[in-house]
C-alpha positions, 0 to 999 in steps of 0.5 A, a space after each residue: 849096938 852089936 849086929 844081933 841087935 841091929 838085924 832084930 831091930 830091923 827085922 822088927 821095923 820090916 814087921 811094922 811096915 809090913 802089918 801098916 801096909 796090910 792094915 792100910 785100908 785105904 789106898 787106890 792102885 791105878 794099873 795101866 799098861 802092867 805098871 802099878 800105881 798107888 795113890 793115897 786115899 785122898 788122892 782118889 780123885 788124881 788116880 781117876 784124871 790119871 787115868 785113860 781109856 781101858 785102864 783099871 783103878 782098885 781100890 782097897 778096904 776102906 772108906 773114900 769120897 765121891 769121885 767123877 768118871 770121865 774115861 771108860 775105865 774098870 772101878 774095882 773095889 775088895 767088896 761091897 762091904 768093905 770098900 766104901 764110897 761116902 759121896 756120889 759117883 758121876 759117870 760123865 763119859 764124854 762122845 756117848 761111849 760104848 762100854 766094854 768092861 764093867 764100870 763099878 765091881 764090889 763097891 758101896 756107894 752112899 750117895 748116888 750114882 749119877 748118869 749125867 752123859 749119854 753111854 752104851 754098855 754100861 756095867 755095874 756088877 756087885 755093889 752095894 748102891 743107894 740110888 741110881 739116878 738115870 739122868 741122861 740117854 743110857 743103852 743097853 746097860 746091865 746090873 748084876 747082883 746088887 743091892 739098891 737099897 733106896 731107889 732106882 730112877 729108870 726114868 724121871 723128870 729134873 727140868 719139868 720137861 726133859 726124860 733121858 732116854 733109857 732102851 735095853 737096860 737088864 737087871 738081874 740077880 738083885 734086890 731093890 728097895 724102890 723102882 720106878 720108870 715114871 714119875 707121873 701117872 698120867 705119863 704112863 703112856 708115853 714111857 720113856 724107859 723101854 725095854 727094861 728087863 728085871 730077871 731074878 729080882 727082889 723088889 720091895 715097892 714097883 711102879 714100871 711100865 715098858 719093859 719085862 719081869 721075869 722069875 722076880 718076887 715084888 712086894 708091893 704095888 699100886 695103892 692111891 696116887 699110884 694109878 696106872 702103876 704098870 703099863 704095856 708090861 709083860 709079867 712072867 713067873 712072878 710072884 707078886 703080893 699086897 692089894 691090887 687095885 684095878 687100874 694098876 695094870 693097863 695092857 700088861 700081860 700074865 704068863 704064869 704068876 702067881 699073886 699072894 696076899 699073905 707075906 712071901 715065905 720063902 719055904 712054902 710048899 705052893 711056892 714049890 709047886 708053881 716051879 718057884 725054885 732055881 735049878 739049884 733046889 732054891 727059889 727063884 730071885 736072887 737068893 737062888 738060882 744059877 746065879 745067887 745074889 752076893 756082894 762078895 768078890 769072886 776074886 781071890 783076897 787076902 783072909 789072914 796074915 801071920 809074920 814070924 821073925 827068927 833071930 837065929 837064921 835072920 829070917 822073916 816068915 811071912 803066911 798068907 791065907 788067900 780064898 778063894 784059893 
């Protein structure tokens, strides 16, 4: 084989490696103190035990099983709907940890999320979650636009007898399927999820009591067996529809909402008129406002890739398109 032919050939195999490497869609990069570590996807539940306090473990395009989180770490995926979690996620942090870096960022969780150890801070930021289930005592938590698209267990029982303890917990910006902080009517007072704060939100079905809705749309509360569906809840400037019944509010109170019994249409002039608009001419929930409802990473990503090889100069030309730029 001439040298021509043996630089083609190589140039070629540089190609091949170089396009399976971008269209590996499945590898975890643990960083920890500026090295760079990769993993396969398999391997998912190695980067995680290899991991310790304050490193960071991303995780590329592609599909991974369930994991355990034992360290106060940064889980960062390349978008919620990209990266994809097929099991559960446990969040088991030993020492009830205070919690400074978001926990979970641009992921897709299909099973659940579990919070079996006490914590403080926690942070979940745009990801795409089927249940979260708060299992142990939580403080002071954040959610930030995301999609829980099954449930949201602010406070339930799993022995008869035991409630986790959950103060300080803000949801902003994100759209929920079904959220409850009780799990039976006549537990109403006696709440155990205190100071729960929903900003912004969309929520297709609520039953809450303890806590505050602020600038939200809810689609759907009270009905038979759901008695007592909001107490000691402070309601303002949300728009709530469907049949009310009249033991669904105990001790709440109203400041400028707004009740429909017509499906919300998001470009109706009453809306417009009772101040259902964000700043940024769009209405109010996660759809608009300052901070708009997204699953995409605002981090710059790779959109599109073009290799060309030149056998005259023996050159290999690789162009990459980033966005955001």
């Amino acid at each position: 084989m001439n040298m021509k032919k043996t630089i083609l050939l190589l140039a070629c195999m540089l190609v091949v490696s170089i396009a399976a490497s971008a269209y590996n869609t499945s590898a975890v990069v643990l960083h920890h103190n500026g090295k760079m570590t990769t993993y396969d996807a398999e391997q998912i539940n190695d980067a995680m035990e290899a991991a310790v306090d304050g490193d960071e473990v991303y995780l590329s395009e592609g599909t991974y099983s369930g994991f355990t989180i034992k360290k106060k770490i940064n889980i960062r995926g390349a978008g919620a709907e990209m990266t994809i979690i097929s099991g559960d996620v446990n969040i088991n942090i030993p020492n009830t940890p205070v919690l400074t870096a978001n926990l979970l960022e641009y992921i897709k969780v299909t099973g659940r999320v579990n919070v079996n150890e006490p914590l403080k801070g926690m942070r979940i930021k745009q990801c795409f979650l089927r249940y979260v289930d708060f299992k142990a005592n939580t403080y002071d938590s954040y959610i930030d636009r995301c999609n829980i698209y099954e449930s949201l267990d602010i406070s339930r029982t799993y022995d008869n007898s035991a409630f986790p303890y959950i103060k300080g917990l803000t949801i902003t910006n994100s759209v929920i399927y079904w959220a409850h902080g009780i799990y039976e009517s006549n537990l109403a007072s006696s709440s155990t999820a205190q100071n729960t704060t929903f900003i912004n939100c969309t929520l297709s079905y609520l039953r809450y009591n303890g806590g505050t809705i602020i600038n939200s749309i809810i689609n759907q509360f009270g009905g038979p067996g759901y008695e007592n569906s909001f107490y000691n809840t402070v309601l303002i400037n949300t728009y709530y529809k469907g049949f009310v019944y009249d033991n669904s509010f105990v001790f709440c109170e109203f400041k400028n909402c707004y009740n429909g019994n017509t499906p919300l249409d998001y470009t109706t002039a009453d809306l417009a008129s009772l101040g259902y608009y964000g700043n940024d001419g769009t209405i109010i929930g996660p759809l608009g406002g300052n901070t708009p409802y997204t699953l995409t990473p605002a981090v710059p990503h790779v959109t599109e890739s073009n290799m060309k090889v030149d056998t005259e100069k023996k050159q290999l030309s690789v162009t990459l398109t980033v966005s955001p730029k």
